[in-house]
Structure formats: structure tokens, C-alpha cells
VOLUMRO-528652 format. One record per residue (C-alpha): x, y, z; residue number from 1. Coordinates in Angstrom, 2 decimals, m for minus. Layout:
residues N
        x        y        z  num
        X        Y        Z  NUM
...
END
This chain:
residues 530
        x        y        z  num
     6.51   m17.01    24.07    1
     7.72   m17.66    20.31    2
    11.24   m16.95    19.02    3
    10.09   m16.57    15.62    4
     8.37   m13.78    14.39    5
     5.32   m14.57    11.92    6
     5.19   m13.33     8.23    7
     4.07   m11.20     7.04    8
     4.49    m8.39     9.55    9
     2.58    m6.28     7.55   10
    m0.58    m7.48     6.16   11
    m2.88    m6.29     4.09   12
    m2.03    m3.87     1.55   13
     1.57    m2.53     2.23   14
     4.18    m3.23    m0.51   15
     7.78    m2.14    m1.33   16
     9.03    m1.75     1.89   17
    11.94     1.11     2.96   18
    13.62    m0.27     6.12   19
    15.70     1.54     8.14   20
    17.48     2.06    12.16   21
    17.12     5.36    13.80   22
    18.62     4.02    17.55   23
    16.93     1.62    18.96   24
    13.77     2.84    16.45   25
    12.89     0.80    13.57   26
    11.00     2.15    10.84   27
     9.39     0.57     7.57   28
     8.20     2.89     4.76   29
     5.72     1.46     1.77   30
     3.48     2.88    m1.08   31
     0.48     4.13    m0.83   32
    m0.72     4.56    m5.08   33
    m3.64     6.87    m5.64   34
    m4.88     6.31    m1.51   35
    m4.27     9.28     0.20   36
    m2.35    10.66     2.45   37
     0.79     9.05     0.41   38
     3.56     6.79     2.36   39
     2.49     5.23     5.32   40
     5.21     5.07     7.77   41
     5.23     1.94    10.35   42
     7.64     1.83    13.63   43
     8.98    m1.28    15.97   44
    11.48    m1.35    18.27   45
    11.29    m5.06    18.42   46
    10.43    m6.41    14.33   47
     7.84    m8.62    15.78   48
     5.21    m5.81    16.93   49
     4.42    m2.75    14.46   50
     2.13    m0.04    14.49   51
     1.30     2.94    12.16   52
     3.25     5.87    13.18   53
     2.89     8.43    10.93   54
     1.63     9.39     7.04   55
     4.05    11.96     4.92   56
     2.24    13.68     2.66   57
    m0.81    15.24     4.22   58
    m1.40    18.25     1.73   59
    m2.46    19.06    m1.57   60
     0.28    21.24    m1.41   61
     2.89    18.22    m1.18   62
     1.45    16.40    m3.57   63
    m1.82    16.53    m6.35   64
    m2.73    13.06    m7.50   65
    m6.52    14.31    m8.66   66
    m6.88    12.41   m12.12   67
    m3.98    10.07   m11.87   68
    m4.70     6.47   m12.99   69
    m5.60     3.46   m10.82   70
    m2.55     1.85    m9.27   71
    m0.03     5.14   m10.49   72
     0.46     8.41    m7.99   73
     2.84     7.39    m5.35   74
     5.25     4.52    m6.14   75
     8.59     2.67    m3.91   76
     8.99     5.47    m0.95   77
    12.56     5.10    m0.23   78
    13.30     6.28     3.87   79
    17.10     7.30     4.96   80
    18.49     9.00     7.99   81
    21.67    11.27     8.45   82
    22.63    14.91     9.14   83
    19.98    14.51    12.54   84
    17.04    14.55     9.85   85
    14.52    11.65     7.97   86
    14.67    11.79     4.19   87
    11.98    10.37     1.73   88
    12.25     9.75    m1.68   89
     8.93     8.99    m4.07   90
     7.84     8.51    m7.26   91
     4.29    10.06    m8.33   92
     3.70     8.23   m11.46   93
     1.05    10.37   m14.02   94
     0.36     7.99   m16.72   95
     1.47     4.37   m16.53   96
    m0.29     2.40   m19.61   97
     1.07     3.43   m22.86   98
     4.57     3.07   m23.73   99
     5.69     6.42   m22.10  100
     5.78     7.17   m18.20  101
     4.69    10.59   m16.98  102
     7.61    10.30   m13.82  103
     8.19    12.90   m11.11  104
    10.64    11.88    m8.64  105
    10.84    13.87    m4.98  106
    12.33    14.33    m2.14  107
    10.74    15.40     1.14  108
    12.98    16.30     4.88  109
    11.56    16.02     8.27  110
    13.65    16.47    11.89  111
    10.52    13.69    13.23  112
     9.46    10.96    11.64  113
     5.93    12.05    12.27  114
     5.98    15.46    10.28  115
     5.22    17.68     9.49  116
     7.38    17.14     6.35  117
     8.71    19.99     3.85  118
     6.83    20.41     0.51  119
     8.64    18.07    m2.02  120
    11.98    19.09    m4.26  121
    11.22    17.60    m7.59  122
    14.57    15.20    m8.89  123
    14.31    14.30   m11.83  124
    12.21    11.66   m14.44  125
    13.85     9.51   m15.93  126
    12.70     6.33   m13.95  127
    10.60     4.95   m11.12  128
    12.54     4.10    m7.56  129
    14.60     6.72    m6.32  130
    16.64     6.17    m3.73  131
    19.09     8.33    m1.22  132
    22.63     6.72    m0.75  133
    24.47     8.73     1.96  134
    28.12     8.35     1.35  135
    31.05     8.26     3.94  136
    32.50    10.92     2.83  137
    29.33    12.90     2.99  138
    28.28    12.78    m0.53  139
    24.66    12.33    m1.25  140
    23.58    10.07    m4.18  141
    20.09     9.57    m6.19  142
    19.42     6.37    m7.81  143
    17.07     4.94    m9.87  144
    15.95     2.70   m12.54  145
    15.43     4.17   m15.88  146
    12.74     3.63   m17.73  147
    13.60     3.43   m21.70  148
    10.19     3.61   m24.16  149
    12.33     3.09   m27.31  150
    11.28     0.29   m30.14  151
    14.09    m2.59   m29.82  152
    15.25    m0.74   m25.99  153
    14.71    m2.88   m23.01  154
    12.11    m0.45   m21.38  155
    14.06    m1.24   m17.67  156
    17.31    m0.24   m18.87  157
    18.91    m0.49   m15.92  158
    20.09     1.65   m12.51  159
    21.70     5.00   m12.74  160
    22.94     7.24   m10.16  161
    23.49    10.80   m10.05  162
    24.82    13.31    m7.35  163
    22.60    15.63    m5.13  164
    23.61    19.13    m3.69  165
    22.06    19.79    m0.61  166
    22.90    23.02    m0.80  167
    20.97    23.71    m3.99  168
    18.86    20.93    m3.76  169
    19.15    19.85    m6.83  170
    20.86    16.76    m8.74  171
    24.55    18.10   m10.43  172
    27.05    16.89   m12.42  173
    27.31    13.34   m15.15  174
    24.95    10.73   m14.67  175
    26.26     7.43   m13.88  176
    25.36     3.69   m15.50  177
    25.75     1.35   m12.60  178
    24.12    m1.46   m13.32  179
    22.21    m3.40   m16.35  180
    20.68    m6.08   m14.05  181
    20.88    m9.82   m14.71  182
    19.39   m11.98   m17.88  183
    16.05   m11.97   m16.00  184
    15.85    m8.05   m16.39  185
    12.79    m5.96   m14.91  186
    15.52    m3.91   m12.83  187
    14.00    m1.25   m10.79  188
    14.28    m1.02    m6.70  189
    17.45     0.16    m6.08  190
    18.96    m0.01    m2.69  191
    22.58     0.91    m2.11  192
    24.51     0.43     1.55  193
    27.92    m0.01     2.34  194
    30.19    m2.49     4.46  195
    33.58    m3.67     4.66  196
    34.78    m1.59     1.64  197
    32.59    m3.39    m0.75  198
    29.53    m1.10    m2.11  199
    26.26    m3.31    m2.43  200
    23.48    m2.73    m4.50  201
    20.09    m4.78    m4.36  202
    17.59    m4.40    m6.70  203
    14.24    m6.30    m7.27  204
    13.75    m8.07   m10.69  205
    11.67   m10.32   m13.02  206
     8.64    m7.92   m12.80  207
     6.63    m7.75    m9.55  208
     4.63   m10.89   m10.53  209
     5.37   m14.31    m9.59  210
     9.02   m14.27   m11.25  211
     9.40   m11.75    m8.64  212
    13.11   m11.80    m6.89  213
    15.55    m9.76    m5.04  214
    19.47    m9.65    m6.63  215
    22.54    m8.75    m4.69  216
    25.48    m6.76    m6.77  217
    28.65    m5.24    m5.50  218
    31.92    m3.04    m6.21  219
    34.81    m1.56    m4.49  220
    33.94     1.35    m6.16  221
    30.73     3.65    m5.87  222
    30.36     4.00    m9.91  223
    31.18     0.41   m10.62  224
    31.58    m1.98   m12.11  225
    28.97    m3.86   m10.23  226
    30.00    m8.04    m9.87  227
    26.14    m9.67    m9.58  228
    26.20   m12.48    m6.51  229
    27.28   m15.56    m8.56  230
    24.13   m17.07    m6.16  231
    21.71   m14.94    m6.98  232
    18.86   m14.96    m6.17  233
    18.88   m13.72    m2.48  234
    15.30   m14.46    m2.22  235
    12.67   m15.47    m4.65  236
     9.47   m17.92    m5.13  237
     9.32   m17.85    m8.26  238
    10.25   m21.24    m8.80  239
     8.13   m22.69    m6.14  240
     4.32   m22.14    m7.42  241
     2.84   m23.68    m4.39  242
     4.17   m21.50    m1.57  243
     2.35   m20.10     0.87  244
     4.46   m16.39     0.20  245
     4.34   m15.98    m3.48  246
     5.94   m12.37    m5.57  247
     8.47   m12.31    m3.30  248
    10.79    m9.57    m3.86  249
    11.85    m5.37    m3.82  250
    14.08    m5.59    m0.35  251
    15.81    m3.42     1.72  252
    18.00    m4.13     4.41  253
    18.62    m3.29     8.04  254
    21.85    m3.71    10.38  255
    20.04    m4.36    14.45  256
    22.06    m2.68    17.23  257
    23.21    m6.23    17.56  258
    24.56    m6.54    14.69  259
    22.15    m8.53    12.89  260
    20.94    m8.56     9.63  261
    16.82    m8.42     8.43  262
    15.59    m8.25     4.73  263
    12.28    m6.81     4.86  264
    10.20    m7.45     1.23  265
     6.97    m7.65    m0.58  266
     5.26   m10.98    m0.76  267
     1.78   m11.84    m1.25  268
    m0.80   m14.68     0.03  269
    m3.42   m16.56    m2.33  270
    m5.93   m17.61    m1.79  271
    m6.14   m21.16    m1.09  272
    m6.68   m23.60    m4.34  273
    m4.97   m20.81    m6.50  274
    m1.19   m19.30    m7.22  275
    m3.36   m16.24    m8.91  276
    m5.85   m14.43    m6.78  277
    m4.14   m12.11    m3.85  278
    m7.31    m9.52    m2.78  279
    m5.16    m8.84     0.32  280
    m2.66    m7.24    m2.22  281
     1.55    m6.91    m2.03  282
     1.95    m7.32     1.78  283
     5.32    m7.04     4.32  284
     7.44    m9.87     4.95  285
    11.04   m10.18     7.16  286
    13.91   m12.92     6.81  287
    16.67   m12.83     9.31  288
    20.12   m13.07     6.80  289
    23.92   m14.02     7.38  290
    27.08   m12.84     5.94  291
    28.85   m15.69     4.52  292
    33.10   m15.42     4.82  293
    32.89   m14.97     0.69  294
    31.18   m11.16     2.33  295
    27.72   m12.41     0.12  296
    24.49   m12.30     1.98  297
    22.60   m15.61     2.88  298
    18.84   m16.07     3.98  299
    19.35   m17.49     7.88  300
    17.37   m20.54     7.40  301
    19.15   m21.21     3.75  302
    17.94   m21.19     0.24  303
    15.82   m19.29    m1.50  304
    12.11   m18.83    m0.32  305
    11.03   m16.61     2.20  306
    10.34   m18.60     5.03  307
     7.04   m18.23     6.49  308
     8.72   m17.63    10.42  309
    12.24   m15.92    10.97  310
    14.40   m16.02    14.36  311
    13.68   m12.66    16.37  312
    16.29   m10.72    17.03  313
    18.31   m10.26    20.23  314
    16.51    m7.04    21.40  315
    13.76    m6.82    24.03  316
    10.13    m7.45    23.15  317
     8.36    m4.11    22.57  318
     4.39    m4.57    22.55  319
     2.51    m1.25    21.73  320
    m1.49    m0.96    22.87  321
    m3.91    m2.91    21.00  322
    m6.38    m1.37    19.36  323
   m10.15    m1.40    19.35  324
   m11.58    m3.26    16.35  325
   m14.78    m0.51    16.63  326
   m14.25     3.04    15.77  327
   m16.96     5.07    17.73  328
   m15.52     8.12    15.48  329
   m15.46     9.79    18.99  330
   m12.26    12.37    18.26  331
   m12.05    15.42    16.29  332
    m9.37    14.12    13.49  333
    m9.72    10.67    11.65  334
    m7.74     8.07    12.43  335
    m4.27     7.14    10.94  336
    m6.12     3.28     9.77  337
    m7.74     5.34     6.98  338
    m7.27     6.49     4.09  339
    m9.27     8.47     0.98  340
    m8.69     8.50    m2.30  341
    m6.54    10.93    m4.07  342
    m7.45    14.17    m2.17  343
    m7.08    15.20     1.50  344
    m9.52    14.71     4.55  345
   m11.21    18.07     4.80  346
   m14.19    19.55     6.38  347
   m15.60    20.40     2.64  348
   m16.61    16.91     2.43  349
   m16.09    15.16     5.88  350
   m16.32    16.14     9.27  351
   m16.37    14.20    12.79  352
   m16.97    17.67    14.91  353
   m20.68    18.85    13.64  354
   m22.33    15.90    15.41  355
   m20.15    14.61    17.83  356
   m19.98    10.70    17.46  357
   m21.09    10.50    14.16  358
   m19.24    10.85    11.01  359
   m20.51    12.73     8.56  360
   m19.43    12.66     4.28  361
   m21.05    14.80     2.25  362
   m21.84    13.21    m1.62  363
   m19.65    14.04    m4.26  364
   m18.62    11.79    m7.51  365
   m19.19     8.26    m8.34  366
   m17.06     5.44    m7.74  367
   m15.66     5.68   m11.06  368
   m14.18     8.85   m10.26  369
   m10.31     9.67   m10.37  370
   m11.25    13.22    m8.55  371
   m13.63    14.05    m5.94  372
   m15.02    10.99    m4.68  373
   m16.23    10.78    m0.69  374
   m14.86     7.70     0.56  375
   m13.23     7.17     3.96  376
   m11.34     3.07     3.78  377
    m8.58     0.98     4.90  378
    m6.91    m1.88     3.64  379
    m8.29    m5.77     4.44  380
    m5.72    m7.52     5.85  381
    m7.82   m10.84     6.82  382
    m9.28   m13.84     4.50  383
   m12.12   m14.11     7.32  384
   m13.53   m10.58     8.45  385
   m16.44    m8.88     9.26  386
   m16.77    m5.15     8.76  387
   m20.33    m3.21    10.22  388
   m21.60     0.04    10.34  389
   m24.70     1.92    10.95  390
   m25.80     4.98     8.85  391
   m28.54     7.56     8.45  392
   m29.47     8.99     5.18  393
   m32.20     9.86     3.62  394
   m31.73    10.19    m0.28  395
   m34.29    11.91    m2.57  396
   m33.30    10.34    m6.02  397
   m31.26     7.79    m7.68  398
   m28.43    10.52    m7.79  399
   m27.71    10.35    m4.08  400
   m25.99     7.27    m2.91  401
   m24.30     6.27     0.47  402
   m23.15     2.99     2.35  403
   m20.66     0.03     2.94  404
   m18.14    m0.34    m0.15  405
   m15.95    m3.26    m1.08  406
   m13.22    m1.63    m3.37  407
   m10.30    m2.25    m5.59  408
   m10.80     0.42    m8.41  409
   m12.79     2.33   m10.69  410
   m13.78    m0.52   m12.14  411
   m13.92    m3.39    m9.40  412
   m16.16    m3.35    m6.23  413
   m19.28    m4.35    m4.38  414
   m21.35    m2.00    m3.11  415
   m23.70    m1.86    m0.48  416
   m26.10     1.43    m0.65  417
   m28.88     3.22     0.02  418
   m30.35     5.39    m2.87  419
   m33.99     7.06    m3.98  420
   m35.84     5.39    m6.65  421
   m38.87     7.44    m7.88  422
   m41.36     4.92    m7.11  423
   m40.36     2.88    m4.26  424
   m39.12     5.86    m1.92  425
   m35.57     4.96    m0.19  426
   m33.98     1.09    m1.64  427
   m31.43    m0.74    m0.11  428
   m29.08    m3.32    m2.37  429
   m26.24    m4.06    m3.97  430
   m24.33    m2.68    m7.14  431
   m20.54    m3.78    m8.46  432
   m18.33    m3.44   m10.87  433
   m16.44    m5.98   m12.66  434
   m13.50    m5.63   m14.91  435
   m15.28    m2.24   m15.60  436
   m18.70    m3.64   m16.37  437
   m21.70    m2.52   m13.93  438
   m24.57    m4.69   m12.57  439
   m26.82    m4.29    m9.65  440
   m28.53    m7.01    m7.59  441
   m31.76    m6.25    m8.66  442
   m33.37    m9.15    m7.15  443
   m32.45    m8.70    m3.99  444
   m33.56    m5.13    m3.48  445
   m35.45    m4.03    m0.42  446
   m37.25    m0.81    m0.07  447
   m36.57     0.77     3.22  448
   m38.53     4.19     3.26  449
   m39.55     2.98     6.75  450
   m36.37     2.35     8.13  451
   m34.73     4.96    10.71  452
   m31.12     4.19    10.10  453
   m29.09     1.56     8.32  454
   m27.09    m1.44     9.88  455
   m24.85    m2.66     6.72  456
   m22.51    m5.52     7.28  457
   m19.99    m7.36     4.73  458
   m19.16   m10.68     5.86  459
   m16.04   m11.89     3.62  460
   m14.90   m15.84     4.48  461
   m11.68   m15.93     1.85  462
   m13.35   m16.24    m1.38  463
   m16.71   m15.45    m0.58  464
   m18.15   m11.86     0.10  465
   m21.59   m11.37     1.20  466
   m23.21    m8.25     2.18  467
   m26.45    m8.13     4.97  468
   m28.47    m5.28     6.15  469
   m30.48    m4.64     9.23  470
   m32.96    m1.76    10.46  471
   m31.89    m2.48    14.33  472
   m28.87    m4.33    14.23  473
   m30.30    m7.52    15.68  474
   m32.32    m9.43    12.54  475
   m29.61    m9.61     9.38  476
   m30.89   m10.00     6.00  477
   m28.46   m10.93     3.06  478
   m28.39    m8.61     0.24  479
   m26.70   m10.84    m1.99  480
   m26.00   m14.41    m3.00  481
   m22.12   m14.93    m2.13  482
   m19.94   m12.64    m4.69  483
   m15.81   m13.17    m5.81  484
   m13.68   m11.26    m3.14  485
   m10.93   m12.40    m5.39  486
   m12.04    m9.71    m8.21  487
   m10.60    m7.08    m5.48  488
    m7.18    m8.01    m6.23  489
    m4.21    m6.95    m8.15  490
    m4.19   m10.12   m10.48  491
    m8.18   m10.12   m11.63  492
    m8.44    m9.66   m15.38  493
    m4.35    m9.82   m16.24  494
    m5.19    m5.72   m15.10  495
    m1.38    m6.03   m13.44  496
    m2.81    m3.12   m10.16  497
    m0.82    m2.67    m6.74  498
    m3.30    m2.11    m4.42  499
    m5.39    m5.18    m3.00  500
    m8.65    m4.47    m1.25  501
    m9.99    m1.69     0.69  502
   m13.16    m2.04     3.12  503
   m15.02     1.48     3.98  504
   m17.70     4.45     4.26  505
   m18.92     6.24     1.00  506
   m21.53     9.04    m0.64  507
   m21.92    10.35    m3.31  508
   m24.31    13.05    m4.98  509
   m24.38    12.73    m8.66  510
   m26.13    15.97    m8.47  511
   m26.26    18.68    m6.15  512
   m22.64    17.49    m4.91  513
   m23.97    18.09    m1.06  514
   m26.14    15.46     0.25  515
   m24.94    14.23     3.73  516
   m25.15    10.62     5.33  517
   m23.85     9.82     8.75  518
   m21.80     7.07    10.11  519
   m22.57     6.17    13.77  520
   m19.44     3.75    14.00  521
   m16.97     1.38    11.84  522
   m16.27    m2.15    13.12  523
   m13.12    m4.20    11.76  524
   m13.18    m7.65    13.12  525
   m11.01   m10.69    12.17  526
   m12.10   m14.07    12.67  527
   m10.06   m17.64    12.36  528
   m12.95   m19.76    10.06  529
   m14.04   m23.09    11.81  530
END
């Protein structure tokens, strides 16, 4: 067996992670954006084998992201511990494009780290990144970067930090100035700890791009001033084009029971021939450290790219139960692999109980919708996969859709559905959405008013996505010539997104709002290419 643990340790899309130690419990938090329910929690007891635990906010009640942009709702969840309870901090951004941010900052409690949590406490709005500093002395702390929209203002004008009463729950008394960042600027991410007197603050910096970085800044005293690490960077590849683990950056830190130190932080993989195109999105990463006798922090294996393998740490090996790559949708509640967009699972629009083995959506809005839409997806974590499914439906007009979806936004996917078309009955082909602009593969239409049920596969082999279709599941016919898989990703179009690329079930009703199509099963499987 290894002694290195492979990065990242979260693939797919799961970005600015919030590490923490509960015990002998470890426990990453990272954003979720407009895909709902918001935070996804992960758990280890080992940092080489993680699973999804839990998901924090569940209700409408928590949280309303219906009509928020693409890439905004909920940004940098930052996870703490104390007082014998789990604290979460989040940002749920409302308008990100123009020269103001719409900000609401919130904290949420929970006794388990698998809920239920309390309805949120709005902070305050100033900036993006809160974070929870508990103190020694039992003072609580909010931090975050603070976002200035003045003409001739840096916009990230630095970290500031202001007091929280737990008893009111509210933020009291001056706020604080801690820290302007360095000459690279982009400051946001704060994360404050302390050890041997000294008060350390990381922050990410240089934009979450390729000039992406983490920065290390301390002080004997909790208000400053802050010295910056006269090494800095901790970690970056910014200045290494060609590496395998580019945007690497937005850290937090965690102490092992063995006293050991890990940096957990966002990186992302290209695809091969370009330093560009991630469709996997801002993915998990871990770099065992060391504390050098000048009491700075040091990447294990030296300098300063993430390395691509990091010594385990002296703890036992923890493996959890593998799961099965197909989902027979065979319980009564869905799964904690998926996710919807902006609104909660209910039974208004999806149910797994009315036919027992089958999911079933009922058609609401369009793809282009920031409100009601009907899709059920998680995120691709693999440059070789193939996802399958089989579904009944039997539209009446062009207005009814339902199928297999490739999706980044509103305006980027590939779509494989069934629909009604007034002359032909029931069709079966492909539509998409580039950079906002909508095409269908007209060419390669079938008409399938024959058919019983639909088999609908996407085949994606790094670059190249191709979708096939099948009436039993045994004789595959492509619906399309191969398409870009590397439009699904945050970098296509200089749109600057956080999400990377979701896989999964959809319907919609342009109409009526009602129409129903059923899912027999969803297959996820991986494959190394040959």
C-alpha cells in the first residue's frame, strides 16, 4: 500500500475548501454556487479516503437562491468547531457582474455535523469570505474581505474583522483593518488560527485564475499589524504554466492528532495540450507542511507547487464502503451525489415513491432558467466517463422536453432529449448551448414514436463528448458528431464561472408546467482511456 495520498482528494467540482479536526474526525467544507442544497460537507478520518457526509442548507427557509446569477448564491463556506457545536459561515452572493455586489453573509449552528442546521443569522455585507475565529479567551471574531466598488479604490480592499455576540447574535462594536494584502492584491479567503503566541492569517490572492496563490501573515496581536511571510508564497502555480495542478490557491489549515500539519486548497486539472480549459472545475487538493524554527510554514516536499502526491499522515487507514456506480433509484429520498439547481428536492416536481424504482420529474422551465427548472445532476469528476440512463416519456409537442443533459449554465450545455414535433410524432436528438447561442443537431435527428422507452448514453473521452441512444439498450446509435466538453468549464469564453460540469436527468414543460418522464436508473462509470 502507498504512503502518499493522491491529489486531488476531491475531484470534480468542489472548490474553496474549509478544513477542520473534530477528534479523530476530519471534515472539509466547499461551495456549492447556485446547485442546491448549498455546502457540501465531506468527512475522513484518514485524509486519503473521503466521502460525502452531509449537505447544510436543505430548505428554502435557510436559504432562497431562485433568480440568482450563474456562478453567485453560495460562495467560500467557512466550518469551525467550539462550545460542543459546528459553525458555518457563507456568503450568498445576489448580483456579481456590475461594479456593485449584492452580499449577505450568514451564519448557521448545528450540535452534528449532519443537521439539521438552524435557519441562518444574517452578518453583515460588506465583503465575500466570512470566516469564524474562536479566540482563547473566548471571544468570537468575523472576518472578511471587503469588497470596495469606488472609481480609483482597489475593489479587494483588504481583510477586516469585527466581533460577534453570541448572545445577541449579532456583530458589535469598531470594525477592524487587519490586513491590505501583498502587491499582487485580489485579497479575499481569510483564515485566522493561532499558535505559539503568534496570530496567523492566510488569505488567497492574485484572483482565482492562474495567478492564483495562498499568503501567510502574522502578529502578536489579534488587530495587527500583520508582518506578510518574507517567502511568500506558501503555495502557488502560477509561475509554472505547465503543471499538472494549475489555480492553486484559497487554503485552510489543519493540526492531525499527531501533530501534523495539512493545507487543503483549490486547484484545477486541464485538459491535456492546454493551461486553459478545466470542465472538471476548481477541485480539492492536500500538501503535508512543516514549521520551520523562523515559526513560518513550509510545503513538506519544499517550494512552491502543490505537489501532485503528499506523505499520509501517521493515523490509521480508514476506508469507507464503495459505492455503486448505478443508481437503481430504489429508496424513498435522493441521494446525497445529487444536486438541483437553486430550489429544493420536493415531491411538487420529483418523486422516487409513486412508482417504486423509477424516478419520476415532472416538466417545468427551460434550461435557461434561473427559477424552476427540473433537473436532478452531479458533478463530473473524470476526463473518461460514461453516464446511461433509460427513460419513458411520451411528449405531445415541442413544449415538453426530457432526457440526458451535459451542463455548465444557462448558456452552456449539450442536451440529449426527447420532444414532440407536429409532424414526425416523438424525435430524439441533440440541442446545446454555446456561450449563450442555441443550435440543435438537426441532422442527426431520429423519430422515435415507435420506441417504448429511451436508453440515452453520453460517452465523454477528455475533450470529446458524444451522446448515443438506444430503444433496448443493446444496439447504440450516435446522436452527434463528437462536441467540446471543454465549453462546460469555468474558463470557456473569458465568462470567469466556478462551477465545472454537471452530468444528469432533466424535463421540462414549456407549457402546462406538468408533464412527467421517468428515469428507470442513472449509471456513473469512470474509465482509464487505452
Amino acid at each position: 500500500m502507498s504512503d502518499m495520498i493522491t491529489n486531488p482528494i476531491l475531484t470534480g467540482f468542489n472548490p474553496d475548501p474549509s478544513f477542520i479536526r473534530v477528534g479523530e474526525d476530519y471534515y472539509i467544507a466547499t461551495s456549492t454556487f447556485e446547485w442546491f442544497p448549498g455546502v457540501t460537507i465531506h468527512h475522513s478520518r484518514d485524509l486519503v479516503n473521503w466521502r460525502v457526509v452531509s449537505r447544510v442548507l436543505t430548505t428554502s427557509a435557510q436559504v432562497n437562491l431562485r433568480g440568482n446569477h450563474a456562478s453567485g448564491s453560495i460562495w467560500a463556506p467557512a466550518l469551525s468547531y467550539a462550545d460542543g457545536q459546528f459553525y458555518l459561515l457563507f456568503t450568498d452572493v445576489k448580483s456579481r457582474h456590475r461594479v456593485y455586489k449584492d452580499l449577505h453573509n450568514y451564519m448557521t449552528t448545528s450540535k452534528s455535523i449532519e443537521g439539521p442546521w438552524s435557519n441562518p443569522i444574517r452578518l453583515n455585507g460588506s465583503g465575500f469570505d466570512p470566516f469564524l475565529f474562536h479566540d482563547e479567551n473566548g471571544e468570537k471574531w468575523v472576518l472578511n474581505m471587503r469588497w470596495d466598488f469606488r472609481k480609483l479604490h482597489h475593489s479587494f480592499s483588504g481583510i477586516i474583522m469585527q466581533e460577534y455576540d453570541p448572545i445577541e447574535h449579532t456583530l458589535v462594536g469598531p470594525i477592524h483593518q487587519i490586513y491590505s494584502g501583498t502587491p499582487i492584491g485580489v485579497t479575499e479567503g481569510p483564515q485566522l488560527f493561532k499558535r505559539n503566541g503568534w496570530y496567523y492569517l492566510i488569505t488567497a490572492e492574485g484572483g482565482t485564475g492562474l495567478n492564483h496563490m495562498i499568503i501567510m501573515a502574522r502578529s502578536r496581536q489579534l488587530h495587527g499589524p500583520y508582518e506578510i511571510d518574507p517567502n511568500f508564497p506558501l503555495l502557488t502555480s502560477a509561475y509554472e504554466p505547465t503543471h499538472s495542478l494549475q489555480q492553486a490557491g484559497h487554503g485552510s489549515l489543519v493540526q492531525t492528532q499527531k501533530d501534523e500539519w495539512y493545507l487543503a486548497h483549490l486547484c484545477t486539472r486541464p485538459l491535456q495540450g492546454t493551461t486553459l480549459i478545466s470542465p472538471l472545475g476548481r477541485e480539492t487538493a492536500i500538501q503535508k507542511c512543516v514549521w520551520g524554527q523562523d515559526d513560518w510554514l513550509y510545503l513538506a516536499h519544499g517550494g512552491k507547487l502543490p505537489a501532485l502526491e503528499t506523505v499520509k499522515p501517521d493515523i490509521p487507514i480508514h476506508p469507507f464502503p464503495e459505492q455503486p456506480v448505478k443508481d437503481h433509484f430504489d429508496r424513498d429520498q435522493i441521494g446525497l451525489d445529487y444536486m438541483s439547481l437553486r430550489v429544493p428536492f420536493d415531491s411538487s416536481w420529483i418523486d422516487l415513491t409513486e412508482r417504486p424504482g423509477f424516478l419520476r420529474l415532472r416538466g417545468r422551465e427551460s434550461l435557461a432558467s434561473a427559477h424552476d427548472q427540473s433537473m436532478i445532476a452531479r458533478p463530473i469528476s473524470h476526463f473518461c466517463c460514461t453516464i446511461e440512463t433509460c427513460m419513458e416519456f411520451k411528449p405531445n409537442s415541442f413544449l415538453e422536453m426530457a432526457g440526458l443533459v451535459c451542463y455548465y449554465d444557462d448558456g452552456d450545455y449539450y442536451y440529449l432529449r426527447v420532444s414532440g414535433d407536429e409532424i414526425r410524432g416523438i424525435v430524439l436528438g441533440v440541442v446545446m448551448s454555446r456561450a449563450g447561442i442555441y443550435d440543435e443537431v438537426f441532422s442527426m435527428e431520429l423519430s422515435v414514436k415507435a420506441w417504448e422507452c429511451y436508453y440515452l448514453r453520453a460517452v465523454i473521452n477528455e475533450r470529446e463528448l458524444v451522446f448515443y441512444a438506444s430503444p433496448d439498450g443493446k444496439e447504440w446509435i450516435a446522436m452527434c458528431t463528437p462536441q467540446d466538453f471543454g465549453t462546460l468549464s469555468d474558463e470557456y469564453g473569458g465568462k470567469l464561472g466556478f462551477t465545472g460540469s454537471f452530468v444528469g436527468l432533466c424535463a421540462q414543460d414549456l407549457d402546462q408546467q406538468h408533464k412527467e418522464a421517468w428515469f428507470d436508473y442513472f449509471e456513473y462509470v469512470p474509465y482509464v482511456k487505452s
